[in-house]
N, C-alpha and C positions, 0 to 999 in steps of 0.2 A: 793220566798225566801226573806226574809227581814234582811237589816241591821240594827243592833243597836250601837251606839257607846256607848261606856263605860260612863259614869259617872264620873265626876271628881270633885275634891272640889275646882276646880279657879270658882271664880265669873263670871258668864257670861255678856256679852250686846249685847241689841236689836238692831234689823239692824238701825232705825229710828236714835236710840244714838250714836251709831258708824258714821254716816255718818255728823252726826251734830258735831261730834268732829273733823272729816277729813276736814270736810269747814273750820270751825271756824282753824284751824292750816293751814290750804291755806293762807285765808284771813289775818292772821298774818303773818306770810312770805312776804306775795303782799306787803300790809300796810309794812312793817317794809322796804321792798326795795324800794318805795316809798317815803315814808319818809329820808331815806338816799340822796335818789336823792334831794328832793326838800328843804335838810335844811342847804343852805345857803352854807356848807363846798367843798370845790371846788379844782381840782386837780393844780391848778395855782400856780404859786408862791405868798407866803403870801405877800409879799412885793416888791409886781413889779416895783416899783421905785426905790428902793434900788438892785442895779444892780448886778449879780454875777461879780466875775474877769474874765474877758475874753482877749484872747492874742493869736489868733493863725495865721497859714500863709497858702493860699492857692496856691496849685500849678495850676497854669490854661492848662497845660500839661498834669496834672493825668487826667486818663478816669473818676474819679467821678464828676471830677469837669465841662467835656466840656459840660455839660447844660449851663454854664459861658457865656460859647463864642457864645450867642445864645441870642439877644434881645428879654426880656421876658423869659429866662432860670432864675435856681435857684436852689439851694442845699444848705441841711442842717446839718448843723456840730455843736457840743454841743449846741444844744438846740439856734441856731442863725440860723436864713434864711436869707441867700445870692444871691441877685437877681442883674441880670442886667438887668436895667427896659428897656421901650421902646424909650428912649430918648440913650441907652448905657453907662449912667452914674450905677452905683455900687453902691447897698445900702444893709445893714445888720440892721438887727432889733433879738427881741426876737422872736421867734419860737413859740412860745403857746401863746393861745389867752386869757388875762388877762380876763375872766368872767368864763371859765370851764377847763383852760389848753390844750383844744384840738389844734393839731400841727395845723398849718396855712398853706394856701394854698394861690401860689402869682397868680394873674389873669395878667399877661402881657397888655392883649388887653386894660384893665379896669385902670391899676399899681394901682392895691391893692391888701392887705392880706386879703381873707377871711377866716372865720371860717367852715370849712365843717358842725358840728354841732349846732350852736346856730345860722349863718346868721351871727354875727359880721362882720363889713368891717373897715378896717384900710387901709388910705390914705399912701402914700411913704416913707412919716413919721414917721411913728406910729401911728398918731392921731386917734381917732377914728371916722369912718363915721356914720355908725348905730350899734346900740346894739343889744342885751342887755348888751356888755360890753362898761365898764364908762371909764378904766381907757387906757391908752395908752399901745402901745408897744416900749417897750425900744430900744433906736437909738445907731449905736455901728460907732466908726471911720473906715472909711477904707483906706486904703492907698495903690497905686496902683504903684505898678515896671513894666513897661510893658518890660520894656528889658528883664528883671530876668523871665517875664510871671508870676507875683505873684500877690496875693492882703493879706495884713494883715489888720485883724478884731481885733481892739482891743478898749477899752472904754475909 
């Protein structure tokens, strides 16, 4: 028994053309997310020097915060990371890494911010140690109540 499908008046296409249309719209997709990655535009702040308002107060009592009380501890609150480095002095900087915005990661043993994704290293500072990012990370005041058990970040 044989089937036959009907006849229809759509224009048909050959396997060969159909599949060179399937690549060619892959390859466009790849290329176009590609592209997006590699041109230049970046999740950072446009103007890393030019500092948001910042003004807030930590309690060293809340449970978010007792990474604090832990040389080489840190926590991050609007877009600011809050470390007490390995010496127990308190330092706050910006939180993303001025070359791609990815949050920062503070290495204690090392006291520096790295970047999980691009390798960026930033010194206690800000400054930057190796790239690809050029530009520094933003340094914020802190000011420490230890009777009150507080620290205020503000710029």
């Amino acid at each position: 028994m044989e089937t036959t499908l009907p006849a229809t008046d759509q224009p048909t296409i050959d396997r060969q053309e159909f599949l060179k249309l399937v690549g060619t719209s892959i390859g466009a997709l790849i290329l176009t997310r590609c592209m997006a990655g590699c041109s230049g535009q970046s999740n950072a702040d446009p103007t890393p020097n030019q500092t948001q308002k910042v003004d807030f107060t930590l309690s060293l009592d809340d449970n978010a915060n007792q990474n604090l009380l832990v040389k080489g501890g840190s926590v991050i609150v609007d877009n600011v990371i809050v470390v007490q480095t390995k010496d127990g002095k308190y330092v706050a900087v910006s939180a993303n890494c001025t070359h791609e915005g990815t949050k920062l990661v503070y290495k204690g043993a090392d006291n520096q911010f790295y970047c999980p994704l691009d390798l960026s290293r930033f010194d206690i500072n800000g400054k930057v140690v190796s790239g690809p990012a050029k530009l520094p990370l933003t340094q914020y005041i802190i000011e420490s109540n230890f009777t009150a058990g507080t620290l205020r970040v503000h710029n």
